[in-house]
N, C-alpha and C positions, 0 to 999 in steps of 0.2 A: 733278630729284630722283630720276627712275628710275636712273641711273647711279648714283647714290649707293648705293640699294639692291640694283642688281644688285652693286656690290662689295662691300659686309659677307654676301651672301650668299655668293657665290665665294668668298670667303676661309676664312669661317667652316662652310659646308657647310651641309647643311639640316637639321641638326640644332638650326641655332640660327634658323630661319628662324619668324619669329611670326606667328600668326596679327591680322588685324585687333585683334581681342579680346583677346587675350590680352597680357597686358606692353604694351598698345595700340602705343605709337608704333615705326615700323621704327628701324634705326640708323643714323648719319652721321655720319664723321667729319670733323674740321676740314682745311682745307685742304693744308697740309702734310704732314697723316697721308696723305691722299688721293695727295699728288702722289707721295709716296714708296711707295707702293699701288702705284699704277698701275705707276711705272717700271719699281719690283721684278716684277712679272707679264712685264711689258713682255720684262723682259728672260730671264726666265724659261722663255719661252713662244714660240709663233709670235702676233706680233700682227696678224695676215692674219686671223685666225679667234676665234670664242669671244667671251667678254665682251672680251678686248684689243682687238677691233675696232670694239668698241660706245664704251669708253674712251677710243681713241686720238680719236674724233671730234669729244670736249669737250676734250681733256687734253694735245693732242700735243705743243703746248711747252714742256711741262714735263718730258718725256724728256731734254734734253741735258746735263743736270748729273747725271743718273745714269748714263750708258753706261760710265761706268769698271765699274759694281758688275757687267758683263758679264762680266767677267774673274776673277770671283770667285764662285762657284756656291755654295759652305761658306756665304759670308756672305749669299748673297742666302736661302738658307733661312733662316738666325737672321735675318736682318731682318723676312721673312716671317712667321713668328711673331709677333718684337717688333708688328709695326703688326696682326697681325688682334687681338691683345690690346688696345691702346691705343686701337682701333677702336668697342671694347665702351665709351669711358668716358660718353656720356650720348648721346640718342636725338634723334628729329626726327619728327613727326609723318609719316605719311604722306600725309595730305590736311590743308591747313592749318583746325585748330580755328576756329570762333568764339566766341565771348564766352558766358558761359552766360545773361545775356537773352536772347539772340538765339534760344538752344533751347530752353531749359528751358522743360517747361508744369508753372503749377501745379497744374491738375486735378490732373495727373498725381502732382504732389506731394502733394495730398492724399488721392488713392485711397492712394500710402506711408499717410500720418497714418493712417486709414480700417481698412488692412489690420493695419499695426503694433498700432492697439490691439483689432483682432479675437483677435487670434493672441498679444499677449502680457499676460496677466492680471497686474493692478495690484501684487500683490503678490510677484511673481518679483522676485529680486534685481537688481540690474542687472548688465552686463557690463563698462561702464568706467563706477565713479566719477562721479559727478553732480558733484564737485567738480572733476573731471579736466576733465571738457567745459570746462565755465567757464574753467579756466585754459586752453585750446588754443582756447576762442572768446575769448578776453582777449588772449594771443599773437598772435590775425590782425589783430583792433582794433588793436594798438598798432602793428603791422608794416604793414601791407595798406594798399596806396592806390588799391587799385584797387574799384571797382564790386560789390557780394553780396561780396567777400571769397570769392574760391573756394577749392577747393581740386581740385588736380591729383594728386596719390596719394596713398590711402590704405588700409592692409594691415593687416591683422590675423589675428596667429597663435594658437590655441589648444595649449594640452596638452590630454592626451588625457581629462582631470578635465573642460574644458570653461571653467576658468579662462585666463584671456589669458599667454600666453607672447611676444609682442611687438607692437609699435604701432610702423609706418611711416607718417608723413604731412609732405606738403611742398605748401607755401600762398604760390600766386605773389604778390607783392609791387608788382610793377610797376605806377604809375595805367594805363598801354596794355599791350596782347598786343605781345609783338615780332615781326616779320616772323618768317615757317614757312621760315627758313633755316638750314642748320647754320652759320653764323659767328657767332652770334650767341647773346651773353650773356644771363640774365635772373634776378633777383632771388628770393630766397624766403626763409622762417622754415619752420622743419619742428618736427617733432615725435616722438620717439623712448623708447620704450620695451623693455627689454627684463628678461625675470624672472633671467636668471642673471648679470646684471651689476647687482646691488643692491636692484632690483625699484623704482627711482625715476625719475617720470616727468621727460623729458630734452627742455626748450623751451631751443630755439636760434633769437634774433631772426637779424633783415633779414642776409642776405649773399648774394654773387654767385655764382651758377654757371652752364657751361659746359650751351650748347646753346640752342635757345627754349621759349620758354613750351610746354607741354601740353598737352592737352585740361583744360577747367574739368567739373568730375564735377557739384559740389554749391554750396550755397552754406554757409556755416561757419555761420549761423542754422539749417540744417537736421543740423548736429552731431549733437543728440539725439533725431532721427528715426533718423539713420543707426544709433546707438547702441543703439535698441532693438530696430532688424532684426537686430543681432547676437545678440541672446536666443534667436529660433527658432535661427538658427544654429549657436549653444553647444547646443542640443538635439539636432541633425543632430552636433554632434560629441559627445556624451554616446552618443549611439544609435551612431556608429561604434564604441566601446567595447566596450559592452553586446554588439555585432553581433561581435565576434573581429575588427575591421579596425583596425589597430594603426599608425595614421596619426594622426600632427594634422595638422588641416587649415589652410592659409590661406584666407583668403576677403579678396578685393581688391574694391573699389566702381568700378564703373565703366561710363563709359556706357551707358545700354541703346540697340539699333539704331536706334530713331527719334532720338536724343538729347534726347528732352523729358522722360525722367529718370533714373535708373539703377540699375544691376540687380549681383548680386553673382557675383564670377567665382569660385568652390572648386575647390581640388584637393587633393591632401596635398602639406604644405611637404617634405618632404624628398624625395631622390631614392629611386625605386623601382626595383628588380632582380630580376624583368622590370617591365617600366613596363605597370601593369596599369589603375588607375583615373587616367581623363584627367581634365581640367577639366571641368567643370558649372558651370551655371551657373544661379542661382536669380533669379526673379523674385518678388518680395517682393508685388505687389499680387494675382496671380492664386496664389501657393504653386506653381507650376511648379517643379521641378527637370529643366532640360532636360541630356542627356548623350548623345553616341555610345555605341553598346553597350557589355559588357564581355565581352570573349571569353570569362574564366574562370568558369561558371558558380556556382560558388560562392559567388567574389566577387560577382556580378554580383546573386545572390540576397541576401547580407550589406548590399549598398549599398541597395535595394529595402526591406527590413527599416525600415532606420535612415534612410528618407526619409521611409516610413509614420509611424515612429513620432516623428518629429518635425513631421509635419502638412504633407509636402509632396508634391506627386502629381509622380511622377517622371514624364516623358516621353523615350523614346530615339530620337533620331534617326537618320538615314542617314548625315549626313556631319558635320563639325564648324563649317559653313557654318550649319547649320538650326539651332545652337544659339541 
């Protein structure tokens, strides 16, 4: 599996290189994309040295159906291209997931319950629809054969009002985890929402896609726990408003470091020019906002504001490891 990801790194540059956390699982391609990876490097390159030498180690026999494209330089760039793209089309975990029995503690889940209705008072409005939950826990019921009905991604975009501007979620299916291999297919129903395409919530049952199973985040019974951690959330993005920081935010659920339950990963969804405010990431039981500094003082005092006043104690760390 290290080969795998020393080559979507090589390829792709470290720009696309992810942290544990963050987008959680590394990338891998299927087999074919790989062999025609390597060759095209292969041939590219001295394979004496560099990751070609790390590759040629697993991979060498699949050189000899490419040695023609040696003779062609123009095309081994466009190809090069063609496969780091194709590279990108689904992930692989980097250390293989277990089952969320296996992690998840429910203490943990109810210090969530515990902290949820400390921090969000009865009469606040919700953030997604009580009727919504129901139909995306009705969707995993009808889809889901597997054990808690988990769920493996889940995203949520706000505008900058603090109302939901999209909903990504995708709810493995499979009764077993598949083997932590990139060959390998696995089931899912997802769930998709977006405000500028009609504003109508979009369940898509059981179908197959490319790559394995995920990390299991939550259980789909915990739907409307997770749904009410978005409330401080939309606060934290009301307060970036009010604060001059002219972002909406995503915030992704996703494991926290123990994996016994999980913690919310925010940044601003769009791209930034200069790329000023990184990922944060909030811990829902303690009100943590943990984040590496912000160089821009300004900013750095803007973000500080609108953590306050959304009831979160910010903490900055030294490196993006300590988040």
């Amino acid at each position: 599996m290290s080969v795998l990801l020393e080559t979507s790194g090589c390829l792709l540059g470290d720009g696309c290189a992810r942290t544990e956390t963050a987008k959680q699982p590394a990338i891998a391609p299927r087999k074919k994309i790989l062999d025609l990876t390597i060759s095209t490097l292969a041939a590219a390159n001295d394979c004496e040295s560099g990751i070609c030498a790390r590759l040629i180690e697993r991979k060498n026999d699949y050189f000899a159906p490419y040695k023609s494209l040696m003779k062609h330089p123009r095309f081994l760039l466009v190809a090069l291209g063609l496969v780091s793209s194709i590279a990108l089309a689904y992930e692989v975990p980097s250390i293989a997931p277990k089952p969320l029995k296996e992690t998840q503690d429910l203490t943990q889940v109810q210090a969530h319950a515990d902290a949820a209705k400390r921090n969000t008072p009865a009469d606040l409005s919700p953030v997604v629809p009580d009727d919504w939950i129901k139909q995306i826990q009705d969707l995993a019921v009808k889809n889901s054969h597997r054990e808690s009905m988990p769920v493996e991604h889940c995203t949520f975009i706000f505008k900058k009002d603090g109302t939901l501007a999209k909903i990504d979620m995708v709810i493995p299916t499979n009764a077993t985890r598949t083997p932590n291999t990139a060959y390998q297919n696995h089931n899912v129903c997802s769930v998709e929402f977006d405000a500028k395409k009609g504003g109508k919530l979009k369940l898509s049952d059981e179908k197959k896609v490319e790559g394995p199973d995920l990390r299991e985040i939550f259980g789909i019974n915990q739907l409307p726990l997770i749904c009410q951690e978005l409330i401080s959330l939309r606060k934290f993005q009301q307060a970036f408003a009010t604060n001059g920081l002219k972002y909406t935010l995503e915030a992704d659920v996703i494991l926290a470091p123990d994996e016994k339950s999980w913690v919310w990963q925010v940044a601003p969804s769009e791209e930034q020019r200069p790329n000023v405010i990184y990922a944060m990431y909030y811990y829902p039981i303690t009100g943590e906002l943990r984040s590496t500094s912000i160089d821009n003082a300004k900013v750095k005092q803007k973000v500080e504001a609108a953590a306050k006043t959304a009831g979160f104690h910010i903490i900055w760390v030294k490196t993006m490891d300590d988040r």
